[in-house]
C-alpha positions as CSV (number, residue, x, y, z in Angstrom):
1,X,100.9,201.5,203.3
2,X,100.9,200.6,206.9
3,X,98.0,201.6,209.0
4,X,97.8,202.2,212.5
5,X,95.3,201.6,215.1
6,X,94.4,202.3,218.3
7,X,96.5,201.3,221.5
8,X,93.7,199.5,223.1
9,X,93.1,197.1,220.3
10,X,96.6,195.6,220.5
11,X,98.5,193.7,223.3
12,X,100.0,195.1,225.6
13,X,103.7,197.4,225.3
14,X,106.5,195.6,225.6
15,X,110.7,196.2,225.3
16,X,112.3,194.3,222.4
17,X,114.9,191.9,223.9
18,X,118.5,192.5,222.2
19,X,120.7,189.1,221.2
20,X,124.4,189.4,221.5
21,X,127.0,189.4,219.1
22,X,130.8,189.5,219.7
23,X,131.8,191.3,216.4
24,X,130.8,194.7,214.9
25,X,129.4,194.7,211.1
26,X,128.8,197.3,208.2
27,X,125.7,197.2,206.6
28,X,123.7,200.1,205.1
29,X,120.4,198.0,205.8
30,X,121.4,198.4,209.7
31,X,121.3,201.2,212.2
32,X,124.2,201.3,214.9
33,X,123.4,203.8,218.2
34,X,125.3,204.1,221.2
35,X,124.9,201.7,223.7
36,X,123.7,203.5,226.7
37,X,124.3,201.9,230.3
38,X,121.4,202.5,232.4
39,X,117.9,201.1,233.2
40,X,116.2,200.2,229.9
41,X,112.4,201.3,230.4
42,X,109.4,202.3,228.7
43,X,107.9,205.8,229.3
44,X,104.2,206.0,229.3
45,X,103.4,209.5,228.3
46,X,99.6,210.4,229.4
47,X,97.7,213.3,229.9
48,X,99.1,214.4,233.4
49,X,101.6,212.1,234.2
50,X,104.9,209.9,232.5
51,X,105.1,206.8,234.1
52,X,108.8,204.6,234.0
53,X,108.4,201.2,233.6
54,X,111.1,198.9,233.6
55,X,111.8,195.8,231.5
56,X,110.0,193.6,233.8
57,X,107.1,195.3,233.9
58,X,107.9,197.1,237.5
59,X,107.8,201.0,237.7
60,X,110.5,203.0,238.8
61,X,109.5,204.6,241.7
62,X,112.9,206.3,242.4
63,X,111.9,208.1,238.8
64,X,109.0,210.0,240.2
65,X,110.4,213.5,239.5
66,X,112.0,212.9,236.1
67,X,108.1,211.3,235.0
68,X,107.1,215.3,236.4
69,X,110.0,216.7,234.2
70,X,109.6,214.6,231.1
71,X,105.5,215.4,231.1
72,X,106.4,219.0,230.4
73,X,109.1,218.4,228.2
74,X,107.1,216.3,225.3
75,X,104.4,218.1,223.5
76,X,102.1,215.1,222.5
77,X,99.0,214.2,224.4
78,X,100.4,210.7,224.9
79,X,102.6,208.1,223.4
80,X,105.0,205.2,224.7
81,X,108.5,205.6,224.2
82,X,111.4,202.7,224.6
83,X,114.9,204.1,226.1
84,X,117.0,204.2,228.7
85,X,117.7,206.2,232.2
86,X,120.9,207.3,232.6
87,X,123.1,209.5,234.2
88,X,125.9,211.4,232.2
89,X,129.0,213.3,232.7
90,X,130.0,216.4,231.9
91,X,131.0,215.0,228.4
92,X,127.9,213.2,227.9
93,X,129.3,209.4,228.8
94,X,126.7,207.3,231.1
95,X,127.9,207.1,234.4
96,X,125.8,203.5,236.0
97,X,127.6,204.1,239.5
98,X,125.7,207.8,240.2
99,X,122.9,206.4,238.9
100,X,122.6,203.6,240.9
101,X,123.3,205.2,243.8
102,X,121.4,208.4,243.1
103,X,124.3,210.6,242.9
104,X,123.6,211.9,239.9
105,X,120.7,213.9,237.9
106,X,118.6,210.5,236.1
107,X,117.6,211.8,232.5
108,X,115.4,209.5,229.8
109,X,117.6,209.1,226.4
110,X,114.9,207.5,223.9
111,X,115.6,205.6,221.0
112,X,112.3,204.2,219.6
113,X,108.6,205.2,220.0
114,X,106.0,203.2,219.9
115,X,103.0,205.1,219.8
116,X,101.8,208.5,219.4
117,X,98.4,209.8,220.4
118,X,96.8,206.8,220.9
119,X,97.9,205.3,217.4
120,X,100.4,202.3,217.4
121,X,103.2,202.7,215.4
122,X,105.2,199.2,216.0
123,X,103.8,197.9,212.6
124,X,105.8,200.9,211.0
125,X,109.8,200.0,210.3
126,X,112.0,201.6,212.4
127,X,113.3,204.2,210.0
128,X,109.8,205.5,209.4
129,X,109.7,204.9,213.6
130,X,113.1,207.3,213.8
131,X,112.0,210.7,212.3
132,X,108.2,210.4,214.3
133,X,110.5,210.2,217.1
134,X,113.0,212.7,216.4
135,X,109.6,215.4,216.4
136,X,108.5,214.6,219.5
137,X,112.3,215.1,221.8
138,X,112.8,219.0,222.1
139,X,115.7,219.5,221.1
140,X,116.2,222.1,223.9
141,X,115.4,219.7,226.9
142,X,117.8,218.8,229.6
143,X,115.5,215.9,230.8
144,X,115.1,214.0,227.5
145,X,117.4,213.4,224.3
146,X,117.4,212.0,221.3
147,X,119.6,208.8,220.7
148,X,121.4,209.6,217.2
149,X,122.4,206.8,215.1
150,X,124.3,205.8,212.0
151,X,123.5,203.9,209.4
152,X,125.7,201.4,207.5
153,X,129.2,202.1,209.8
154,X,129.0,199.9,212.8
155,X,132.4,198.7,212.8
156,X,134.2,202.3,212.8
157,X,131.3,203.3,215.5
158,X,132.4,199.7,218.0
159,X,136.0,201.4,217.7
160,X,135.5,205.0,218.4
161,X,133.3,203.5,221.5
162,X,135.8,201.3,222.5
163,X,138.2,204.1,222.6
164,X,136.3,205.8,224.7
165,X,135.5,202.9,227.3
166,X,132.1,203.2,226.5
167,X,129.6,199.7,226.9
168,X,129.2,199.2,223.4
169,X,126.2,199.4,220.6
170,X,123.2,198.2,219.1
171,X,122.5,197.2,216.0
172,X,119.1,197.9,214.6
173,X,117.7,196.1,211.0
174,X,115.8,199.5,209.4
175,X,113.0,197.7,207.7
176,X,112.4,195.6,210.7
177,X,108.9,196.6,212.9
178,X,108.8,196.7,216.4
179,X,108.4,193.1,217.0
180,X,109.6,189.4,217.7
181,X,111.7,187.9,216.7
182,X,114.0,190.5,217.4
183,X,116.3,192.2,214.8
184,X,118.0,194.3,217.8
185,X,121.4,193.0,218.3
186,X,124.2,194.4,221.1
187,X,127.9,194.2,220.9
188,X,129.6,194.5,224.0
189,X,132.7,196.4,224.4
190,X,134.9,193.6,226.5
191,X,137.2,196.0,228.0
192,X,134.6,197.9,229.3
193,X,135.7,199.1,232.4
194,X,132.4,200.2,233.9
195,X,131.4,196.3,234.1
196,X,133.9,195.7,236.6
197,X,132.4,194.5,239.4
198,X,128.6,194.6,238.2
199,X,127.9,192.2,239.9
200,X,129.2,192.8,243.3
201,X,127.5,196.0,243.1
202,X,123.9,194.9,242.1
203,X,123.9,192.2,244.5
């Protein structure tokens, strides 16, 4: 049995990176979520505040009022969530234009959690990580979702998210902790057509 231990005895939070891959796989070891496209960041829930942090290690500012909305939103005194911002349509697909350019209503779609009331939980594989999580995202709230996964189908999810023009998945080992060396692994859609241009526009 794992055991956990307080958040100021270990190192300090930070995102697991994700290696590429340029083919989908079945396996019913793995989990396969939706790739979102938005900022990846880590929420820091506290007592009176949620603060954004992005991969780098910079906090998102422009995020001030959705910190405000996600701090009512989750019950727990505190914990550290890993996800993404993103904006989304009316059918629920992640728009990166109004989001960059703040046309859009930013909301926080997690897909881990790291800690929960000052207990570390990275030690824990991620399908013991996955139903912790699951309690803590009302399943009501407008601000915050949970990202659903599915376990063993990644090739049959890559095509249904192809079809849709959607950026791809990720690929998630369900024994593995939250730790290096990573057993996150992303598979791009190549005919994504919300990549177009990336660069041009983050430049």
């Amino acid at each position: 049995m794992t055991r956990s231990v307080p958040i100021a005895a270990v190192p300090r939070f930070t995102p697991m990176p994700l290696r590429r891959m340029r083919e989908p796989f079945d396996d019913p070891a793995w989990l396969y979520e939706l790739k979102y496209d938005g900022f990846c960041a880590l929420a820091f829930v506290r007592r009176d505040a949620v603060e954004l942090v992005s991969r780098n290690g910079n906090r998102f500012a422009q995020f001030t009022a959705l910190g405000v909305e996600l701090r009512a939103a989750i019950g727990v005194r505190s914990a550290v969530l890993d996800g993404e911002v993103v904006c989304l349509d009316n059918q629920g697909q992640p728009q990166f234009n109004a989001l960059l350019f703040r046309r859009g209503v930013p909301v926080f779609v997690a897909f881990d959690v790291l800690a929960v009331n000052g207990r570390d939980l990275r030690a824990l594989p991620l399908m013991r990580r996955k139903p912790r999580l699951r309690r803590i995202v009302p399943r009501a709230a407008t601000c915050l979702l949970y990202a659903e996964h599915v376990t063993g189908t990644g090739s049959a999810l890559f095509a249904e998210v192809c079809g849709r023009d959607l950026e791809g998945i990720v690929a998630k080992l369900g024994t593995a902790p939250y730790r290096e060396p990573t057993t996150w692994v992303k598979i791009k859609n190549r005919d994504y057509t919300g990549a177009r241009d990336r660069h041009e526009l983050m430049g």
